[in-house]
C-alpha positions as CSV (number, residue, x, y, z in Angstrom):
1,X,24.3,6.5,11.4
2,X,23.2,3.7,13.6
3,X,19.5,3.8,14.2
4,X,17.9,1.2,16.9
5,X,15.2,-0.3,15.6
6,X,13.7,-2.8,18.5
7,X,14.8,-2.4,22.1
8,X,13.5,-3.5,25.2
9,X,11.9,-1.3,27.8
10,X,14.6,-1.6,30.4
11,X,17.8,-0.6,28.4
12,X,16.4,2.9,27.2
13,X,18.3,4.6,29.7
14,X,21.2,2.7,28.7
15,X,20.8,3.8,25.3
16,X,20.6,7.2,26.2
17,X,24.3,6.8,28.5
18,X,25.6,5.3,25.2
19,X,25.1,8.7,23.2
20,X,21.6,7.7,21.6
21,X,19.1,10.3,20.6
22,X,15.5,9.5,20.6
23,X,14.4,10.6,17.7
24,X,10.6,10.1,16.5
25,X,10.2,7.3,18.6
26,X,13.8,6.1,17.5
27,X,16.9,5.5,19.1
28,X,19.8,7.1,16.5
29,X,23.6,8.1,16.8
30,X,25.7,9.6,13.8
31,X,29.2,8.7,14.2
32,X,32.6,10.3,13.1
33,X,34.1,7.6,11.8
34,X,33.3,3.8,10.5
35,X,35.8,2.5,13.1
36,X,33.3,4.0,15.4
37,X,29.8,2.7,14.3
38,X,31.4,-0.5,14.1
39,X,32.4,-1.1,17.4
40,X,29.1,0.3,18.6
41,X,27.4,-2.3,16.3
42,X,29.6,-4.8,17.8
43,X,28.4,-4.3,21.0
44,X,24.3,-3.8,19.9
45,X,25.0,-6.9,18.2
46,X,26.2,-8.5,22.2
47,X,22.8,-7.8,23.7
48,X,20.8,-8.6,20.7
49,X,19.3,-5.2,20.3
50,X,18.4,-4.7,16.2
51,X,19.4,-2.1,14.6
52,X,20.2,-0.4,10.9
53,X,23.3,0.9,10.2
54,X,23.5,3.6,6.8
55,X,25.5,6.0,5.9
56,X,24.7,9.8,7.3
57,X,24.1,10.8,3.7
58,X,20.4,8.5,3.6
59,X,18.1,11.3,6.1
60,X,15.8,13.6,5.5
61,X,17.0,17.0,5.4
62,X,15.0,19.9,6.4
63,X,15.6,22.0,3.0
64,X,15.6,19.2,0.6
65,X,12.6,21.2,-0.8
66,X,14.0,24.1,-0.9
67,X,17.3,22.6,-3.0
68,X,14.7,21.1,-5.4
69,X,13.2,24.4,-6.2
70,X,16.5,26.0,-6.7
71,X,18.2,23.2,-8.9
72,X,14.9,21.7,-10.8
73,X,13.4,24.9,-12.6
74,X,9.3,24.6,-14.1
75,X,8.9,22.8,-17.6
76,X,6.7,26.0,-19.2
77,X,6.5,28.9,-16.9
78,X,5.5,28.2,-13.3
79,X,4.1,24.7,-14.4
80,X,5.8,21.5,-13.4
81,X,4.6,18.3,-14.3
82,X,3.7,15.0,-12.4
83,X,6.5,12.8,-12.3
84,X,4.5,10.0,-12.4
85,X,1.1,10.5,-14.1
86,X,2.7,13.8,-16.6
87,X,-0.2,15.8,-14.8
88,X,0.5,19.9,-15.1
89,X,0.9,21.1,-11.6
90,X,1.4,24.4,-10.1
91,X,4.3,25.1,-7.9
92,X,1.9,25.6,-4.7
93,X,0.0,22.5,-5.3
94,X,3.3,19.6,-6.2
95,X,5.2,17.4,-3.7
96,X,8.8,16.7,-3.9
97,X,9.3,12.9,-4.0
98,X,12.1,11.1,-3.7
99,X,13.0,9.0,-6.4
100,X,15.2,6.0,-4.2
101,X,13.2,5.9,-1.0
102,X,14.7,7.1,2.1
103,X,13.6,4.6,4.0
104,X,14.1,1.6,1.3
105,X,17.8,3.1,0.6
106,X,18.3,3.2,4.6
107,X,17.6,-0.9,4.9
108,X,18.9,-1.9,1.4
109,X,23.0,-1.9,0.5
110,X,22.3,-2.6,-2.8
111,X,20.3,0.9,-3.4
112,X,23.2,2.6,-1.5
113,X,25.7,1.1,-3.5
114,X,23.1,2.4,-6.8
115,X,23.3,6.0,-4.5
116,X,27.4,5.8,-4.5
117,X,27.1,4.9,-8.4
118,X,24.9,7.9,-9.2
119,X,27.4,9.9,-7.4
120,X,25.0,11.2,-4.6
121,X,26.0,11.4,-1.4
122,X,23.4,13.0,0.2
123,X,20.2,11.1,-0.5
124,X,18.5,14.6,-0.6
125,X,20.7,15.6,-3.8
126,X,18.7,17.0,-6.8
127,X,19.5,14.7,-8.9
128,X,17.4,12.3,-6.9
129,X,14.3,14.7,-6.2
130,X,10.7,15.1,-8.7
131,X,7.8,16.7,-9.0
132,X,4.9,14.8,-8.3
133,X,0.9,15.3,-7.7
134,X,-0.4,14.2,-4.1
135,X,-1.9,11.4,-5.5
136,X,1.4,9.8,-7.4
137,X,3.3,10.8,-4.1
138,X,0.6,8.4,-2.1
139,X,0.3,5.7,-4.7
140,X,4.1,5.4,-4.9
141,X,5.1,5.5,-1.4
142,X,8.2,3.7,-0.4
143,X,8.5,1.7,-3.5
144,X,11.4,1.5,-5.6
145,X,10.8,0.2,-9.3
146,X,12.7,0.9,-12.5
147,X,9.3,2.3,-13.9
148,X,9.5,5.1,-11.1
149,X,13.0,5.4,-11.0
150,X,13.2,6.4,-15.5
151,X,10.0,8.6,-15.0
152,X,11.3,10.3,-12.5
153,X,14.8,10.7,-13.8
154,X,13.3,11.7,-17.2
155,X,10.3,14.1,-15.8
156,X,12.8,16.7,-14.9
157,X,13.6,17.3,-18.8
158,X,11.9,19.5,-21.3
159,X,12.3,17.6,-24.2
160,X,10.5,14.5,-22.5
161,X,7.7,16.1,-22.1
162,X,7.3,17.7,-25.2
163,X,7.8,14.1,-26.8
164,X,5.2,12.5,-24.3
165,X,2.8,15.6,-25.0
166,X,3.3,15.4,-29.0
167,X,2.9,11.5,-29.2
168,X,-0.4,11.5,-27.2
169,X,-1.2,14.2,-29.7
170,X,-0.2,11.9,-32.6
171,X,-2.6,9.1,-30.9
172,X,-5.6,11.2,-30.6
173,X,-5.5,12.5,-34.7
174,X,-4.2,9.1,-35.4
175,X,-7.6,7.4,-33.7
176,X,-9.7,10.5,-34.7
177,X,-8.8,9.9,-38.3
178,X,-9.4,6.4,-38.2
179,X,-12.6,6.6,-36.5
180,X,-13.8,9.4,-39.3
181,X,-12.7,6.2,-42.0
182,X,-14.8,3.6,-40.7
């Protein structure tokens, strides 16, 4: 995928005789092959025109939501929990974050080469999809940070939770009982 990224006014229709889509204020073209994107790079790179290049794996799908609700089942009954913040949420009221930014993993080589390690592909796998609260969705945005990346790795598992859940429980009898000594 080769997505234009600054363009001046007079070339549009150029773009458009070249096989680029507009796309959300965008200029983009997938390409069959690597041969392909980089001879059209080539010559985006003649008239100075930016651009990003990425693999077609790192874009939004449509259904990435749906493949999250089918892969990543509720911790306790219908109830997932935050990612992020470990706040119960119900099916109806949780976003589906991605854990490697789209956007980040579209500009960076190094988070696609971490994408290629992780044996993704598609940037919408599964594997890099979490439940999270609008709040934690907002907060975290675009960034990419090892804290987000273990939590939300992590919050898809049963047994974290359980362990997060039963050492804040430990905390509160711990200070409780210490509180009562005093």
């Amino acid at each position: 995928m080769v997505e234009i990224t600054s363009y001046e006014k007079k070339i549009k229709k150029h773009l458009s005789f070249l096989g680029f889509v507009r796309v959300e204020n965008k200029y983009k073209q997938e390409f069959a092959t690597k041969e392909e994107a980089d001879a059209m790079c080539n010559l985006l790179d003649t008239y100075n025109i930016s651009y990003l290049e990425y693999p077609n794996g790192i874009v939004r799908s449509n259904d990435y939501r749906k493949q999250f609700y089918q892969n990543i089942k509720p911790i306790i009954g219908s109830w997932y929990f935050c990612a992020y913040c470990g706040k119960p949420i119900k099916e109806e009221a949780l976003t589906v974050d991605h854990i490697l930014s789209i956007r980040k993993a579209q500009k960076s080589k190094f988070l696609q080469w971490i994408l290629l390690k992780m044996n993704l592909d598609d940037i919408n796998d599964s594997k890099n999809l979490c439940a999270c609260c609008k709040k934690c969705n907002q907060k975290k945005g675009q960034k990419v940070s090892a804290a987000y990346v273990v939590r939300g790795i992590l919050s898809r598992k049963r047994w974290f939770w359980i362990t997060y859940y039963l050492l804040i429980l430990i905390i509160i009898i711990w200070v409780i009982y210490n509180i009562g000594n005093i």
